[in-house]
C-alpha positions as CSV (number, residue, x, y, z in Angstrom):
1,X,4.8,-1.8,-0.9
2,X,5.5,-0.7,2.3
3,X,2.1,-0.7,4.1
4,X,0.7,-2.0,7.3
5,X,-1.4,-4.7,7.0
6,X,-4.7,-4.5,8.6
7,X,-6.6,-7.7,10.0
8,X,-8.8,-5.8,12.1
9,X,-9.4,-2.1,13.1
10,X,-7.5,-3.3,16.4
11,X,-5.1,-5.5,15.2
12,X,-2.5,-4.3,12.7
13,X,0.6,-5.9,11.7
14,X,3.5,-3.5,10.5
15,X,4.9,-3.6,7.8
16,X,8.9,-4.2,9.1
17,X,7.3,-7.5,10.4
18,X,6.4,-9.5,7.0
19,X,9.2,-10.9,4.7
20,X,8.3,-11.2,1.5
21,X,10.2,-13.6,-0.7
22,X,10.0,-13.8,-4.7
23,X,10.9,-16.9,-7.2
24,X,9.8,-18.3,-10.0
25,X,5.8,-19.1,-11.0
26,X,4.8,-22.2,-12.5
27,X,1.6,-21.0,-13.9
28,X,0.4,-18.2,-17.2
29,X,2.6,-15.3,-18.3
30,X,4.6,-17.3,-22.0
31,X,8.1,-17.3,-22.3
32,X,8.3,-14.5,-19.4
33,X,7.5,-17.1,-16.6
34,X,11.3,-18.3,-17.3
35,X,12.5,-14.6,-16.9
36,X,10.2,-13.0,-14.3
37,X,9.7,-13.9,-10.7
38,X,6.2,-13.2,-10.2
39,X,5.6,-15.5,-7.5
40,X,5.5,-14.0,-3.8
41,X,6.0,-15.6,-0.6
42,X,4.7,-13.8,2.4
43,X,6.0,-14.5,6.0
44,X,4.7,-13.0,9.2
45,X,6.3,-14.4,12.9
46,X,3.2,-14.7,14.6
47,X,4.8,-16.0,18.1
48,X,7.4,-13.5,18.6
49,X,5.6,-10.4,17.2
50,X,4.8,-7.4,19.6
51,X,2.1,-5.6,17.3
52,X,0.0,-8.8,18.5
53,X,-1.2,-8.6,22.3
54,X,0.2,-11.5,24.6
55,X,-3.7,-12.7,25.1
56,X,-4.8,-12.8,20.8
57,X,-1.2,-14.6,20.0
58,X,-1.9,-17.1,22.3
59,X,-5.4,-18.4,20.6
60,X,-3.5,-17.0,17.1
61,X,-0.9,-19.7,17.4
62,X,-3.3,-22.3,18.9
63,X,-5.2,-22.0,16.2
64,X,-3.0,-22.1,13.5
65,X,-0.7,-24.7,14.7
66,X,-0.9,-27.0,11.9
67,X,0.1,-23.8,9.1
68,X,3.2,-22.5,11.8
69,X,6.8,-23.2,11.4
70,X,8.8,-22.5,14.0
71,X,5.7,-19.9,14.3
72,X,5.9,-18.4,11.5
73,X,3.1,-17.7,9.1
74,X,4.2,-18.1,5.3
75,X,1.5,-17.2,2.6
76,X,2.5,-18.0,-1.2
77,X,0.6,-16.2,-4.3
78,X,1.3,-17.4,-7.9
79,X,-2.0,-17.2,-9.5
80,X,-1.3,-14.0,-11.1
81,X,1.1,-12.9,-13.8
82,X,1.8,-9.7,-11.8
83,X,4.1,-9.6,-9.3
84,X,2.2,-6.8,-7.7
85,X,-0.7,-8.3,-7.9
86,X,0.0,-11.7,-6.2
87,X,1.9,-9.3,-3.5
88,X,-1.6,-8.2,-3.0
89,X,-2.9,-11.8,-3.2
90,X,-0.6,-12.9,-0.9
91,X,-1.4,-9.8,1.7
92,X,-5.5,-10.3,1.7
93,X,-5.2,-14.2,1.8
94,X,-2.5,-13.4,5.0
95,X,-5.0,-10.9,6.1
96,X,-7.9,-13.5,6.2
97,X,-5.8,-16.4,7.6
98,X,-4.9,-14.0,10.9
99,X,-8.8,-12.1,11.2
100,X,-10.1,-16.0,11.8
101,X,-7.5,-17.1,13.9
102,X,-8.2,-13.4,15.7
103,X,-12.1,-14.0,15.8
104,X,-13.5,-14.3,19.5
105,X,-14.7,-18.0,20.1
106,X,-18.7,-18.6,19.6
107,X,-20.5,-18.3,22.6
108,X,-20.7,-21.7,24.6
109,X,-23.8,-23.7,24.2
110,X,-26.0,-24.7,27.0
111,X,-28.0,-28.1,26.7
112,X,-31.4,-27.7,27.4
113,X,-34.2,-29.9,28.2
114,X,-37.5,-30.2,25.6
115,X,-40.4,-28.8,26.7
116,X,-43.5,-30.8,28.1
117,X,-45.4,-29.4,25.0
118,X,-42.9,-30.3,22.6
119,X,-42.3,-33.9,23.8
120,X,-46.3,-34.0,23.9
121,X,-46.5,-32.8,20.2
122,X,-43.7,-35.3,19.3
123,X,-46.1,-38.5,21.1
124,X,-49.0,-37.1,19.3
125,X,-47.7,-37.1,16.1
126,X,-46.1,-40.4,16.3
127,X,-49.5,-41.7,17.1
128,X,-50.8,-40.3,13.7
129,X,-48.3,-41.5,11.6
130,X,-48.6,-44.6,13.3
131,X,-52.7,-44.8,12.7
132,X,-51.7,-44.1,9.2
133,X,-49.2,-46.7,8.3
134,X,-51.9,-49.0,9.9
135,X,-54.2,-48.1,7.8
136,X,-51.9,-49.3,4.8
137,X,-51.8,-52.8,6.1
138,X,-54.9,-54.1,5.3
139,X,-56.6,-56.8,3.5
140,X,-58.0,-56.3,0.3
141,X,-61.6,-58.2,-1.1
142,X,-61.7,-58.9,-4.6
């Protein structure tokens, strides 16, 4: 499984740059979960990699601080009794971990003032419900 992985159409991460490490799975497959090691590890060195641009691995490692070590990016896949198919696991949930830490940051919001109609519709209405909760309170003849 030697293919590239792609995050985004810009951004693609070759595939000499992820280390993939098997072991044991805790998890389904019987007596062959002793024997088999269908669990996959997925590593990815995010801070010295060149197929990221200086400018994305900067917000990439800012934003993934807390998952880094020593930035690197590990991924682990046991849900599966496949190997191949927590290889894949392991790949898309890798893939999704670096497209949000990729994604551009929302567009800064500017505070703005309410309207003078709005703040008049606000009084107003507070003048109704007040009128009605007056009403409530009232005495009552027998």
């Amino acid at each position: 499984m030697a293919d590239d992985l792609t995050v985004t159409r810009t951004l693609v991460v070759p595939a000499a740059e992820l280390r993939e490490r098997f072991s044991r799975s805790s998890g389904p497959g019987g007596q062959g979960v002793n024997t088999a090691d269908s669990r996959v590890e997925l590593s990815f060195d995010l801070a010295s990699s060149a197929s990221v641009p200086e400018w994305l691995r900067t917000r990439m490692v800012e934003r993934l601080a807390n998952r880094l070590v020593d930035g690197v990016l590990t991924v682990a896949a046991s849900e599966h009794r496949a190997q191949l198919q927590n290889r894949m696991a392991a790949r898309a949930r890798l893939a999704t971990l670096l497209r949000d830490a990729a994604a551009a940051p929302p567009p800064v919001r500017r505070a703005t003032k309410p309207s003078r109609g709005s703040k008049e519709r606000r009084i107003a209405e507070k003048k109704r419900r007040a009128i009605t909760k007056r009403g409530r309170s009232g005495g009552y003849d027998d």
